[in-house]
C-alpha positions in Angstrom: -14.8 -3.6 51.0 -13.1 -0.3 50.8 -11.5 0.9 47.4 -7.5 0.1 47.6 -5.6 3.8 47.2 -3.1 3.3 44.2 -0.8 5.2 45.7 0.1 3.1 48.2 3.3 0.9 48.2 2.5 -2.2 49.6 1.6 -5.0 47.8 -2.3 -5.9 48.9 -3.9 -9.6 49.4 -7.6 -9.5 49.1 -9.8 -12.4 50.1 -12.8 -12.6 47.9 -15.8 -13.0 49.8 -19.7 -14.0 48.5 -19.8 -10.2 47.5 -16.9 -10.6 44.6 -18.2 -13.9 43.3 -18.0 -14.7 39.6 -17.0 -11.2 39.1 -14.0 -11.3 36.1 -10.8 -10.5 37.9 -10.4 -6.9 35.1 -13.4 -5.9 36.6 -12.6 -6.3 40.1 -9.5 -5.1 39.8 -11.1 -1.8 37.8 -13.1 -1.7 41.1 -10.0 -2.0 43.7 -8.0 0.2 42.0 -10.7 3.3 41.2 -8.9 5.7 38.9 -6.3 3.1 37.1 -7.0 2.8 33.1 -8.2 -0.4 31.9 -5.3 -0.7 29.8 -3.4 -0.6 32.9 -5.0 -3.2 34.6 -4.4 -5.5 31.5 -0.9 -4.7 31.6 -0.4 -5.8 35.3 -2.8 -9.3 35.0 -0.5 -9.7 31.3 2.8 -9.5 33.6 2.0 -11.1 36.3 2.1 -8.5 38.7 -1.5 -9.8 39.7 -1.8 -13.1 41.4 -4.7 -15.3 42.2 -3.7 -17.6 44.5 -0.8 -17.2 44.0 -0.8 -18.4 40.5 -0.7 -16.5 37.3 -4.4 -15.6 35.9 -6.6 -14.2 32.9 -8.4 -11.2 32.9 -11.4 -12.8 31.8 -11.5 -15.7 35.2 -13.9 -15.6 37.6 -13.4 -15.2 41.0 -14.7 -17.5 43.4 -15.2 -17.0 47.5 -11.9 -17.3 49.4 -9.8 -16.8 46.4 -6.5 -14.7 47.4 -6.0 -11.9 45.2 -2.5 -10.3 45.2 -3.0 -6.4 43.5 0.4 -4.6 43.1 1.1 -1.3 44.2 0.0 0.8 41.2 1.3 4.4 41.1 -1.1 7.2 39.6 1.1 9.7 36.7 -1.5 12.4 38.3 -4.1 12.7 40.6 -7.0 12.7 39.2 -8.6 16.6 38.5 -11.6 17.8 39.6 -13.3 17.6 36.6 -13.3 13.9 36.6 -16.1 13.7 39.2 -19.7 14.3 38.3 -20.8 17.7 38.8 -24.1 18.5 41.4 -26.4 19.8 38.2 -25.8 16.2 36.4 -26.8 14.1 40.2 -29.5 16.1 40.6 -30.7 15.7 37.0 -30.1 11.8 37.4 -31.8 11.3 40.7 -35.2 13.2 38.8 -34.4 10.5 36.0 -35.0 7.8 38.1 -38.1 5.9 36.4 -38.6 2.6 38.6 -36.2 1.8 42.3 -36.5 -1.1 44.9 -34.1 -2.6 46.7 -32.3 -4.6 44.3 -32.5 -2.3 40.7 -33.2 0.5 39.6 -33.8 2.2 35.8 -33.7 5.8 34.4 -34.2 7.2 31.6 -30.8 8.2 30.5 -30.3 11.6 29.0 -29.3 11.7 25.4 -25.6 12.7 25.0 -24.4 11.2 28.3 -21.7 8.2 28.6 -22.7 5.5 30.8 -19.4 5.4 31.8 -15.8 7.0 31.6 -13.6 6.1 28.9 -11.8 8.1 26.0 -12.5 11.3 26.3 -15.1 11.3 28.7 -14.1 12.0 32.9 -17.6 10.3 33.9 -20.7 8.5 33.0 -23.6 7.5 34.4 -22.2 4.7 36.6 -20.3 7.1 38.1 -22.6 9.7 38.9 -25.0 6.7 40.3 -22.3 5.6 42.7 -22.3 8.8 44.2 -25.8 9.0 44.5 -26.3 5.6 45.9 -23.2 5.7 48.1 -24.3 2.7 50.3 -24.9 0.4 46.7 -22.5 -1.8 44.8 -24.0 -0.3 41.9 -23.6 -1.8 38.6 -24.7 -1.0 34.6 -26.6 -4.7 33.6 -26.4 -3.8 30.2 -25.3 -0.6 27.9 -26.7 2.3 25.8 -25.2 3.9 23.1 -23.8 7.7 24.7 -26.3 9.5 22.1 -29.1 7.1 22.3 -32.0 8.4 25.4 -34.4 6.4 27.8 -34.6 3.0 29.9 -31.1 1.8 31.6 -31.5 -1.2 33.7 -28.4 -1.0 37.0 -28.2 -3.4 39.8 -27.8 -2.3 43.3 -26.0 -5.3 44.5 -23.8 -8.1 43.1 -26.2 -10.9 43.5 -29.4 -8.6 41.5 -26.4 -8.0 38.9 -26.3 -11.5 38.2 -29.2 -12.3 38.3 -30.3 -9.6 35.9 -27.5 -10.6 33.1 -28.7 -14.1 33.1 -32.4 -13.4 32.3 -31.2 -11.2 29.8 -29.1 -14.0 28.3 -32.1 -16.1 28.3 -34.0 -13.0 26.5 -36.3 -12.9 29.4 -36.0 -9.1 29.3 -38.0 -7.2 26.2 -36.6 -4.0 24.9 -38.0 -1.5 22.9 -37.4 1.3 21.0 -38.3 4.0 18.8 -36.6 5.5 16.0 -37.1 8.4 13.4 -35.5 6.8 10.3 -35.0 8.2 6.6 -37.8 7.7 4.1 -41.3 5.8 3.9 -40.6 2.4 5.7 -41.9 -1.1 3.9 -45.3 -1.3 5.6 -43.9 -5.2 5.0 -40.4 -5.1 6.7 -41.5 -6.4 9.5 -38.4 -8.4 10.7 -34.8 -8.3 10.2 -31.8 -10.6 10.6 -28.4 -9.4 9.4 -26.1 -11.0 11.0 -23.3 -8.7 12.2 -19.0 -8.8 13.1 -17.1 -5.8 14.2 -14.5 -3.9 11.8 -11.6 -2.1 13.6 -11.0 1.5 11.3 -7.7 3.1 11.0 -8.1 5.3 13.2 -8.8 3.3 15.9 -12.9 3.6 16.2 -14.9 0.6 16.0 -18.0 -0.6 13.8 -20.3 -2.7 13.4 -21.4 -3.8 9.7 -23.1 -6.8 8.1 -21.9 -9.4 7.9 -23.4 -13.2 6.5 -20.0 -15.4 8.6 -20.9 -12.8 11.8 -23.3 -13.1 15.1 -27.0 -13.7 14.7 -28.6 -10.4 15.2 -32.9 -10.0 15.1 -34.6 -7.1 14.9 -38.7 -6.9 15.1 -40.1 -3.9 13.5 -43.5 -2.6 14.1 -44.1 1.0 12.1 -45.9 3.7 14.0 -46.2 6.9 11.9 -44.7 7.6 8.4 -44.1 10.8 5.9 -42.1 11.3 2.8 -39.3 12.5 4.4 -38.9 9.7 7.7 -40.8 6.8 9.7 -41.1 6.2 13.1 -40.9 2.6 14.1 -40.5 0.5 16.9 -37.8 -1.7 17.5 -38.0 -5.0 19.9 -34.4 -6.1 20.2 -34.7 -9.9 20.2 -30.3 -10.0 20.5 -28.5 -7.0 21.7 -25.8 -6.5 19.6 -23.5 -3.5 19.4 -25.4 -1.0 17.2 -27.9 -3.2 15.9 -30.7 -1.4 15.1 -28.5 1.4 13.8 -26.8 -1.0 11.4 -30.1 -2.6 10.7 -31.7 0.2 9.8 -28.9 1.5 7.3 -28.9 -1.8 5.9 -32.3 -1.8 4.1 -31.9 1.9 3.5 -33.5 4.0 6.7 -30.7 4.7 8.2 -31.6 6.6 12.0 -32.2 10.0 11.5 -28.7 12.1 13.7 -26.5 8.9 13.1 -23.0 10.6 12.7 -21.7 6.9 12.3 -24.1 4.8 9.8 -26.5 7.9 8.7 -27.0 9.7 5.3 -26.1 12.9 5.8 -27.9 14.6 3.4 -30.7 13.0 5.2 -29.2 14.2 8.8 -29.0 18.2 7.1 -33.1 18.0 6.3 -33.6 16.6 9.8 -31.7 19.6 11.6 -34.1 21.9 10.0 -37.1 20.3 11.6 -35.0 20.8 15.0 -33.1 17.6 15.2 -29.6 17.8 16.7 -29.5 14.5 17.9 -29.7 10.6 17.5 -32.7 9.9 17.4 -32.6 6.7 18.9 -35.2 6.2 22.4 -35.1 2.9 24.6 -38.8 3.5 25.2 -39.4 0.5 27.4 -37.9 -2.5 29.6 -40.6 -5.5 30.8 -39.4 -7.6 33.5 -40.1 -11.1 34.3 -41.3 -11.5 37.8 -38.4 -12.9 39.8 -36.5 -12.9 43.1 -35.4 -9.7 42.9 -38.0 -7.8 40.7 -41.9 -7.9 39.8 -43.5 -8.4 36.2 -43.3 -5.2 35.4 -43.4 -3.1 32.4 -41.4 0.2 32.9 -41.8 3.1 30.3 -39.3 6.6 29.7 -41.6 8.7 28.0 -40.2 10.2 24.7 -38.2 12.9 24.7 -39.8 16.6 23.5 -37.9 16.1 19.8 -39.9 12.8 19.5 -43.2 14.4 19.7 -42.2 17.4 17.6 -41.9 15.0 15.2 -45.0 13.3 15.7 -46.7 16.9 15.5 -45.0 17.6 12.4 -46.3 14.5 10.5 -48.4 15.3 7.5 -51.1 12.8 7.7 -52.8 14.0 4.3 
């Protein structure tokens, strides 16, 4: 199904079709309506404007085949600029990224620094640039990295291996790991940890994450690789996913991750930079797959980035 053109006048009907099914209605609309903020497309659903059915509905309901969808005509303040769509040296650098494909997913190891998708601030993101790429694909993000955190990000070329992919990992079907360069000598003994953790809302607008006993269960498993007196490097299985886990984690029992411009010591950060880190140092090292209908049992590795192993070469083992 084509992409409506906000521009237009007309009110549109959409029939929902086996493609669209149990998709939220936000996100389909975000997906009819291409450059529209999301705050936008809340605003419409909130007022009615969108129908299903020709009922009132909630962002959050999912559609179902032969729903009628009534989408507003939604007028642009400005076309989008140029700048807004992925530039040639970033596809190219993706479609080199690419660490496992087949017909139904596909993973890369995502560059540090890089969104994987638009939002404040940002014209584009890795869902974007993998649209373009894979034209002919419905693709979709099945789960989410930080922008500053590197390696293995799991997308779904089709609506049914999107599904099916979010329920394994619901089931925690899917292992994740990662490494980490955190501050100090890490307890040879932590080998486990449990905060749970809520969300704050700052002043300024910016979300957090931070401990918290009433909040979501959270589990980390730690297994420690290399150590000095200045920082560890660990490994990190991700037994829940939330937001920022093993970065509040971490800071919670006094390592925070060495880069963190968030929930790091920055005192720690400044001693960091002078051994040539300028970054997060935060690497989704591997994703293993259960064998299913859309996907082997397969382990798939990103190999660690070049200032992960200048740190491992400047470990002083003595």
């Amino acid at each position: 199904m084509n992409t409506i053109n906000p521009q237009k006048s007309a009110v549109s009907l959409v029939e929902i079709t086996a493609a669209q099914v149990d998709q939220r209605l936000d996100n389909f609309l975000l997906k009819q309506l291409g450059n529209i903020p999301r705050s936008r497309i809340y605003r419409i659903i909130r007022k009615g404007e969108v129908r299903v059915n020709k009922k009132r509905s909630k962002p959050h309901y999912k559609l179902q085949v032969g729903d009628q969808v009534r989408i507003p005509p939604v007028r642009l303040e400005a076309e989008p600029t140029a700048k807004s769509k992925p530039p040639k040296q970033l596809l190219a650098r993706l479609e080199q990224a690419i660490i496992f494909e087949n017909n139904h997913i596909l993973v890369i190891n995502k560059p540090a620094g890089l969104a994987v998708h638009a939002g404040s601030g940002v014209d584009y993101g890795v869902i974007d640039a993998m649209r373009q790429l894979r034209p002919a694909d419905g693709i979709e993000l099945v789960h989410r990295l930080d922008r500053d955190t590197s390696g293995c990000l799991l997308l779904a070329r089709h609506r049914q291996a999107l599904l099916a992919m979010q329920l394994i990992l619901q089931d925690k079907s899917i292992s994740k790991k990662y490494n980490a360069a955190v501050k100090g000598r890490w307890p040879r003994e932590l080998t486990e940890i449990s905060h749970a953790l809520s969300k704050i809302h700052l002043a300024n607008g910016e979300r957090r994450m931070r401990i918290d006993a009433a909040g979501k269960q959270a589990l980390s498993r730690i297994n420690l690789l290399h150590e000095s007196e200045l920082f560890s490097l660990i490994q990190v299985e991700l037994v829940t996913g939330r937001t920022h886990q093993i970065r509040v984690h971490c800071q919670a029992e006094g390592h925070p991750i060495a880069g963190d411009d968030k929930y790091g010591d920055n005192e720690f950060n400044r001693a960091m930079r002078k051994l040539g880190v300028r970054r997060l140092m935060l690497h989704a090292s591997s994703l293993e797959l259960p064998a299913g209908k859309f996907t082997p049992e397969i382990v798939i590795n990103a190999p660690l980035p070049a200032e992960f192993e200048q740190l491992f070469d400047s470990i002083d083992y003595n």
